[in-house]
C-alpha positions as CSV (number, residue, x, y, z in Angstrom):
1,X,-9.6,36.1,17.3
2,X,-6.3,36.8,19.0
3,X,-4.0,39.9,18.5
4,X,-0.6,39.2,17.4
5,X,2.2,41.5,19.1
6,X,3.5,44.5,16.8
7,X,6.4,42.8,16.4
8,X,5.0,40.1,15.0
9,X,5.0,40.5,11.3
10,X,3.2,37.3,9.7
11,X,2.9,33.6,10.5
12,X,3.9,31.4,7.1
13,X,1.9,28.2,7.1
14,X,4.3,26.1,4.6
15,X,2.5,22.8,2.6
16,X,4.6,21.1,0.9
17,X,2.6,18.6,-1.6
18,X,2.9,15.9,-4.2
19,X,0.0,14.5,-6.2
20,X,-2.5,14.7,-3.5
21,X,-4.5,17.6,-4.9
22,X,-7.7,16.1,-3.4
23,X,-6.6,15.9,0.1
24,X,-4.7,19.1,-0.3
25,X,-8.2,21.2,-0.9
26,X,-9.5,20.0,2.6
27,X,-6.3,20.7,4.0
28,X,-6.1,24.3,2.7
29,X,-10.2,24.9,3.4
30,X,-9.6,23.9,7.0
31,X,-6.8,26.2,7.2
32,X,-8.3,29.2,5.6
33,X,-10.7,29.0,8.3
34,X,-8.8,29.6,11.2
35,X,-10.0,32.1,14.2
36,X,-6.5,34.3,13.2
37,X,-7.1,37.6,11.5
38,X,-6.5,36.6,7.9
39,X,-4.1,39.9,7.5
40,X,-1.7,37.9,10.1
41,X,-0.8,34.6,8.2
42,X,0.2,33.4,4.9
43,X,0.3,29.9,3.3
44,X,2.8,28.8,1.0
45,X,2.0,25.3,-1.1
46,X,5.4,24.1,-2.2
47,X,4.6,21.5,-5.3
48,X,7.1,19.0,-5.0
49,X,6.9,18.3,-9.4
50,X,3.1,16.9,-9.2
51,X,1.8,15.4,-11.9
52,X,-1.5,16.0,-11.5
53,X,-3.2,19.0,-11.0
54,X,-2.7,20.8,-7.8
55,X,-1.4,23.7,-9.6
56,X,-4.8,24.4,-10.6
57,X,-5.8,23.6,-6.9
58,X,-3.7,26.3,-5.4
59,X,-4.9,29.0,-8.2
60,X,-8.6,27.7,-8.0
61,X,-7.8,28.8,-3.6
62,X,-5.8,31.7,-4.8
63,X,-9.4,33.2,-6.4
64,X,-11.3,33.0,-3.1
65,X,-9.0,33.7,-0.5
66,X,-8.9,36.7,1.9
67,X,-5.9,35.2,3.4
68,X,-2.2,35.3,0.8
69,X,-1.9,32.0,-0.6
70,X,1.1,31.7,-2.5
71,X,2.7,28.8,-4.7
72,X,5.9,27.8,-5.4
73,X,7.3,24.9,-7.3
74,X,10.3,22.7,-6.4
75,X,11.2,20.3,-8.9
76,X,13.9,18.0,-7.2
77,X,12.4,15.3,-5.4
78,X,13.1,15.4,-1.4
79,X,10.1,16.8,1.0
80,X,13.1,18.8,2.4
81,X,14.2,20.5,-0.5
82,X,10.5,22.0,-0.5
83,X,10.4,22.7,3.3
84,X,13.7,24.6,2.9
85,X,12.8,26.1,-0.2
86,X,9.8,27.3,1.6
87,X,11.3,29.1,4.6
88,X,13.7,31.3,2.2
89,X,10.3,32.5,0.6
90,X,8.4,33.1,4.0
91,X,7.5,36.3,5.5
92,X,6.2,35.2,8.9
93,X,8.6,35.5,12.0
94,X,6.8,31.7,12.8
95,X,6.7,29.1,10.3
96,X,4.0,26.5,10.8
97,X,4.8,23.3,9.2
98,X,2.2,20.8,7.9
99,X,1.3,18.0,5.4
100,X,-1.2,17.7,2.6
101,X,-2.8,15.0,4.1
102,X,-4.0,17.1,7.4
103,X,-7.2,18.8,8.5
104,X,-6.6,21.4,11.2
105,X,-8.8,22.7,14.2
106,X,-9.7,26.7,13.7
107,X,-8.1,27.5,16.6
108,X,-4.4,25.6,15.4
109,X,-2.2,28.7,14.0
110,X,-3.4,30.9,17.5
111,X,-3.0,28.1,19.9
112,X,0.6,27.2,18.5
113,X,1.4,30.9,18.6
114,X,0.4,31.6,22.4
115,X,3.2,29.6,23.5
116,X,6.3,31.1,22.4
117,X,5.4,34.0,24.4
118,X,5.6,32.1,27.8
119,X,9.9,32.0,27.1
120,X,12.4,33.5,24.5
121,X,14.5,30.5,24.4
122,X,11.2,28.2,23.0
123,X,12.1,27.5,19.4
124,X,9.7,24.9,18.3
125,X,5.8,24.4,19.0
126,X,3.8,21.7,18.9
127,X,0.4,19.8,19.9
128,X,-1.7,17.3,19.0
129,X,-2.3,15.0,15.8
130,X,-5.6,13.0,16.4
131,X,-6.4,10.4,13.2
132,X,-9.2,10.7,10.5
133,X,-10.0,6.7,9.7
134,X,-10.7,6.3,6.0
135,X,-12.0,3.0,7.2
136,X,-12.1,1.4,10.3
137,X,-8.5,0.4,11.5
138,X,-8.1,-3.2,12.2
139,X,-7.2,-3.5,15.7
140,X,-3.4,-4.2,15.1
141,X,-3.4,-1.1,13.5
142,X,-4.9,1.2,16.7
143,X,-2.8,-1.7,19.4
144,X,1.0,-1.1,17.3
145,X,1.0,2.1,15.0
146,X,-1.3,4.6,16.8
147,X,2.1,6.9,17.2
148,X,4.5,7.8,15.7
149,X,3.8,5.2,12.8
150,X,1.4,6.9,11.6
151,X,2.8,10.5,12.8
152,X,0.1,10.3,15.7
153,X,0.6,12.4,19.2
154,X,-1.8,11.6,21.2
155,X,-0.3,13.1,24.3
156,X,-2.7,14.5,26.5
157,X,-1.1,17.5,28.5
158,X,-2.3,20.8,28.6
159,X,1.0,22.3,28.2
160,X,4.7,21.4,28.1
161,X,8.1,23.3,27.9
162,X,10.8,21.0,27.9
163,X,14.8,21.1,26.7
164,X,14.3,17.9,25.0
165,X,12.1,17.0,21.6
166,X,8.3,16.1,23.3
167,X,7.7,14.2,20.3
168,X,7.3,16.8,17.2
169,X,6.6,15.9,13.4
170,X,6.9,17.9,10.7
171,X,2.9,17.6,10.1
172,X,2.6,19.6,12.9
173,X,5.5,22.2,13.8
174,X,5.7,25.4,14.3
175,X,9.6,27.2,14.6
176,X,10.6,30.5,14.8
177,X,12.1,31.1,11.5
178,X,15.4,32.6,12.7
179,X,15.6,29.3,14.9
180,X,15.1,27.2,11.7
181,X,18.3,29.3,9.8
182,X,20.3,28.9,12.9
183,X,19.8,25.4,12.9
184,X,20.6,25.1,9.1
185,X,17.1,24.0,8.6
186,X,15.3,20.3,7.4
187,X,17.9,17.4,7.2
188,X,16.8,15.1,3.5
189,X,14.0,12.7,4.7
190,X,11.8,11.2,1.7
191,X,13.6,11.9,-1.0
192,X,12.4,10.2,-4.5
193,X,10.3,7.8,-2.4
194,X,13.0,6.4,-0.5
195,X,13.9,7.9,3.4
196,X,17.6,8.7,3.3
197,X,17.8,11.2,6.1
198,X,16.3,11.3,9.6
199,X,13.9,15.2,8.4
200,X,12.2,16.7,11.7
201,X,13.8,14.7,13.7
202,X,17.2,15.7,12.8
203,X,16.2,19.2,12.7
204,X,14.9,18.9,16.3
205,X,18.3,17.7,17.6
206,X,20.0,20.6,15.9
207,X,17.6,23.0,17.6
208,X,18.4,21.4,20.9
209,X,22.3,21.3,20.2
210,X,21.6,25.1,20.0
211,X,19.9,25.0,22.9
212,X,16.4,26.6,22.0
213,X,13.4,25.1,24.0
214,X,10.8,22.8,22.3
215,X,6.6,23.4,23.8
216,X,3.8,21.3,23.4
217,X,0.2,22.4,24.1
218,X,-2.8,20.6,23.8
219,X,-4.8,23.2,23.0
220,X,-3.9,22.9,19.4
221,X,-5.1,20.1,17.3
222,X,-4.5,19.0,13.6
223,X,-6.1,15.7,12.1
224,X,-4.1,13.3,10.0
225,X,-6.1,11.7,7.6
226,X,-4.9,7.5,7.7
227,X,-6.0,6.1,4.2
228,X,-6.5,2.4,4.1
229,X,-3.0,1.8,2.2
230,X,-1.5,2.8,5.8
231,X,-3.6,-0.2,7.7
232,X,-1.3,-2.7,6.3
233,X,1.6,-4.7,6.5
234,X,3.1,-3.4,3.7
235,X,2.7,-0.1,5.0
236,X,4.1,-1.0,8.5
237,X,7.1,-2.7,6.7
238,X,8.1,0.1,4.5
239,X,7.7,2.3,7.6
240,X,10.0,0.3,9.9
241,X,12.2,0.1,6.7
242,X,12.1,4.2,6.3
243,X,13.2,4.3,10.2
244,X,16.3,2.2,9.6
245,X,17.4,4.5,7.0
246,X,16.9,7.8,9.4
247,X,18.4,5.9,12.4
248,X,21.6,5.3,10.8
249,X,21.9,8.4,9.5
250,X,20.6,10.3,13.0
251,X,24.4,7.8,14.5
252,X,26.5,8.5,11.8
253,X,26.0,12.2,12.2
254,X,26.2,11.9,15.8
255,X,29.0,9.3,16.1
256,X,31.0,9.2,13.1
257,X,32.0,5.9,13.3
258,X,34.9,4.1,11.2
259,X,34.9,1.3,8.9
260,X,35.4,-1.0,11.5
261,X,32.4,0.3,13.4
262,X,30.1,0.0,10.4
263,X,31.0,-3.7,9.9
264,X,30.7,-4.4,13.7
265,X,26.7,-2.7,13.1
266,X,26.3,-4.5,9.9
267,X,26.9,-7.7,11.3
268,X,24.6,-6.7,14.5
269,X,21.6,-6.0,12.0
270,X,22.2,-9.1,10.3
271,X,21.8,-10.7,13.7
272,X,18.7,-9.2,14.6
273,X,17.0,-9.8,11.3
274,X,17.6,-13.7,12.0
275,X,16.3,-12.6,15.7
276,X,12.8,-11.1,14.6
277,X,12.4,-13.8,12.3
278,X,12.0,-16.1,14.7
279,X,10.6,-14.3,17.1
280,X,7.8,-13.5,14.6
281,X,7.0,-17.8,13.1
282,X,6.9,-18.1,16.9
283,X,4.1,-15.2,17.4
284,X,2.4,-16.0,14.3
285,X,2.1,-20.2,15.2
286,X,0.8,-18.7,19.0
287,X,-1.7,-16.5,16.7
288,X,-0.5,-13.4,18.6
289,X,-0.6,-10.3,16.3
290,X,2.8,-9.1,17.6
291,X,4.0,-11.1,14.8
292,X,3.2,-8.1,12.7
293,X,5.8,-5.9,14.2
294,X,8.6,-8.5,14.3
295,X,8.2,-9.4,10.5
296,X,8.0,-5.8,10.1
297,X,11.3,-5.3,12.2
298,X,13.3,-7.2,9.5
299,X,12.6,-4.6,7.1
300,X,14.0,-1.9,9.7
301,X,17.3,-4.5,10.2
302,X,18.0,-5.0,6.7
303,X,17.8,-1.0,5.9
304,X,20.3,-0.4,8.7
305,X,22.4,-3.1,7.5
306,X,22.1,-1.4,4.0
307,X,22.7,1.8,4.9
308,X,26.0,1.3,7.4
309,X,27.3,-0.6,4.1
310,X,26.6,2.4,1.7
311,X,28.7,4.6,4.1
312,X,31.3,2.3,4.5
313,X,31.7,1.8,0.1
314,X,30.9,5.5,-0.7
315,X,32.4,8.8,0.7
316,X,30.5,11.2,-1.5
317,X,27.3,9.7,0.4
318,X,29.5,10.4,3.8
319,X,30.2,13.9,2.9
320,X,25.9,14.0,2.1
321,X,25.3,12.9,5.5
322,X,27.0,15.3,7.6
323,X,26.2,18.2,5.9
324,X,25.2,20.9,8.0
325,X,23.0,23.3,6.2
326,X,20.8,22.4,4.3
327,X,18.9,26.1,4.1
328,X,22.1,27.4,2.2
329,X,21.7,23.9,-0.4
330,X,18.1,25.5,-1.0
331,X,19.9,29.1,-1.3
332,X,22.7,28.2,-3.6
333,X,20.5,26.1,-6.1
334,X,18.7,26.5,-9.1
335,X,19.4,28.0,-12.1
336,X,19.7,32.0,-12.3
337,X,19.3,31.4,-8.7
338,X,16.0,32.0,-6.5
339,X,13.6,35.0,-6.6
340,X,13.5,37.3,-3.7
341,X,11.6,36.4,-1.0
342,X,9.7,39.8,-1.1
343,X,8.4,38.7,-4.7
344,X,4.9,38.7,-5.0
345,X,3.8,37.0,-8.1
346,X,4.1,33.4,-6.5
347,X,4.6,31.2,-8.8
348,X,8.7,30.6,-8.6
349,X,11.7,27.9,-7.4
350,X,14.5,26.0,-7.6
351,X,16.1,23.4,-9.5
352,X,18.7,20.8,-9.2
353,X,19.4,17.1,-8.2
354,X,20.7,15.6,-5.3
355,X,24.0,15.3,-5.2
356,X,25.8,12.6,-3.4
C-alpha cells in the first residue's frame, strides 16, 4: 500500500455507465480492491439515464464498501456530459477515468499516481489496456483491430514522459483535475449513440496546447472486456464510421476551413469511398482479409463526407464544434442548477439537451 503526499487530498475514480449493470459490478469489484488505502480514493458512477438497473447496482456496492462510492445521474445522452458532470462533483486532486466495460489490476489507481510525481508539468497518466476475449477473436480481429479499435494499448514500455499524446483513452486516464478545468474538460464524443465529437482525443490536444506533459507507465494495467458484438464487421464499420465523425471535427476545430474547403473534402471522401471499394472486391476475389478494413473504410469516407456537409448547411452545429468548454456546459445546466460538490448524499445531476 503506498502513501499519498499530504497534499494529496483524494483520487476520484469517475465511471460513467449505461445499461451495463452486469459488467459494471466486476468493474466496480476489481476496483474496490485496489492496494490504495481505501481512505485515499473515491468512485463516482455517473448513470448516463439507464434503463435497467444499475441504480440498484451502485446502492447494492454502496452497502459493502469501505471505500466512498457515490452516484450521480445525468440524463442527457453524451458520455461527455457525464465525464464533465463528474469532475465538478470530484474531490480527488487526480481524476482517474474509466469505462463500465473494464476490469482493473490492484495495483492501477497507485501505479498511475507514482508518475505525476517524477514532473509538475505531467497532466495526464496512462498505461496499459490488455483485452478480456468473451470468445476467441477470429484472427482478423487480433491482425486489424488489436488497438485502438477496440481501445487496446498494448505498448510495452516501462515508462514514458512525452509532450505529445502516447496514445491515451478515456478507459484508461488519469488527469490532474485542475489540468482537466484548464483544458475546459471532455469534447462530445458518443452522444445518443452517434460520435459527433472527437472526446479524449480532443481533450488530449487541449492539454498539449496548454502545454502540460502526458506519461505512460506500464506498470499499470486495466483489462477491456471485448464482447463478441465487437469481433465483427459491423462493429468494425460502425467504428471506422464513429472515427470519420471525430476526424472531421478534431480539422474543423483545428483548421476552420471555409465553404469552399468543405466541398473541396467532400468531394475527396467521395473519391476515396469509390477507392476502398475497389480496393476491397479486389482483396476479397484474392481471398485476402484486408478486404475487411477497406469495406470498413467506406463507412469512415462517407461519415467525413457527411459531416464536412453538415458544417457547410448549418452554423448552429459550427458554433457546437468550436466550443471551448465544455466543463462550464456541465456547470451552467440543469434545472435549479447542480448540487455542491461537497454534497454528500450522492444521488444528484443535471439536466438538459444538446443544443446545436
Amino acid at each position: 500500500m503506498i502513501s499519498l503526499p499530504v497534499d494529496v487530498v483524494k483520487l476520484s475514480v469517475i465511471i460513467p455507465t449505461f445499461n451495463r449493470a452486469g459488467s459494471l459490478r466486476a468493474t466496480l469489484h476489481s476496483l474496490l480492491e485496489q492496494d490504495l488505502g481505501t481512505a485515499s480514493y473515491e468512485i463516482i458512477v455517473v448513470d448516463n439515464n439507464s434503463s435497467d438497473d444499475t441504480a440498484a447496482a451502485v446502492r447494492e456496492i454502496q452497502a459493502h464498501s469501505a471505500v466512498d462510492v457515490r452516484y450521480l445521474h445525468e440524463p442527457r445522452p453524451g458520455v461527455h456530459y457525464a465525464r464533465n458532470l463528474a469532475a465538478t462533483h470530484a474531490r480527488g486532486r487526480v481524476l482517474y477515468y474509466t469505462d463500465d466495460d473494464m476490469v482493473a489490476d490492484r495495483q492501477v489507481l497507485s501505479e498511475l499516481l507514482k508518475p505525476f510525481a517524477l514532473d509538475p508539468r505531467i497532466g495526464v497518466v496512462t498505461g496499459r489496456v490488455l483485452p478480456i476475449w468473451e470468445r476467441e477473436p477470429p484472427a482478423w480481429v487480433v491482425r486489424y483491430c488489436a488497438n485502438t479499435l477496440l481501445s487496446l494499448q498494448l505498448r510495452t514500455e516501462d515508462l514514458i514522459i512525452a509532450d505529445e499524446d502516447p496514445g491515451v483513452w478515456s478507459c484508461h486516464e488519469a488527469i490532474r483535475k485542475d489540468v482537466l478545468f484548464d483544458c475546459g474538460g471532455f469534447n462530445p464524443e458518443n452522444t445518443e449513440g452517434q460520435w459527433v465529437g472527437d472526446g479524449e482525443t480532443g481533450l488530449n490536444l487541449k492539454v498539449q496546447a496548454r502545454g502540460y506533459k502526458f506519461a505512460f507507465t506500464g506498470k499499470a494495467i486495466t483489462h477491456h472486456v471485448i464482447p463478441a458484438a465487437r469481433m465483427t464487421q459491423r462493429y468494425l464499420r460502425k467504428r471506422l464510421e464513429n472515427q470519420g465523425n471525430a476526424d472531421v471535427f478534431t480539422w474543423y476545430r483545428r483548421d476552420r476551413p471555409d465553404n469552399t474547403r468543405l466541398v473541396k473534402a467532400e468531394l475527396t471522401s467521395l473519391w476515396n469511398c469509390g477507392r476502398e471499394m475497389l480496393a476491397g472486391v479486389s482483396k476479397f476475389v484474392t481471398r485476402n482479409d484486408a478486404w475487411r478494413m477497406h469495406i470498413a473504410r467506406i463507412s469512415y469516407f462517407r461519415a467525413r463526407l457527411a459531416y464536412c456537409r453538415r458544417l457547410r448547411r448549418e452554423p448552429g452545429w459550427r458554433e457546437f464544434v468550436v466550443r471551448e468548454n465544455w466543463i462550464q456546459e456541465s456547470r451552467q445546466a440543469g434545472v435549479g442548477g447542480l448540487p455542491p460538490a461537497s454534497a454528500d448524499d450522492g444521488f444528484a445531476g443535471g439536466a438538459a439537451t444538446l443544443r446545436s
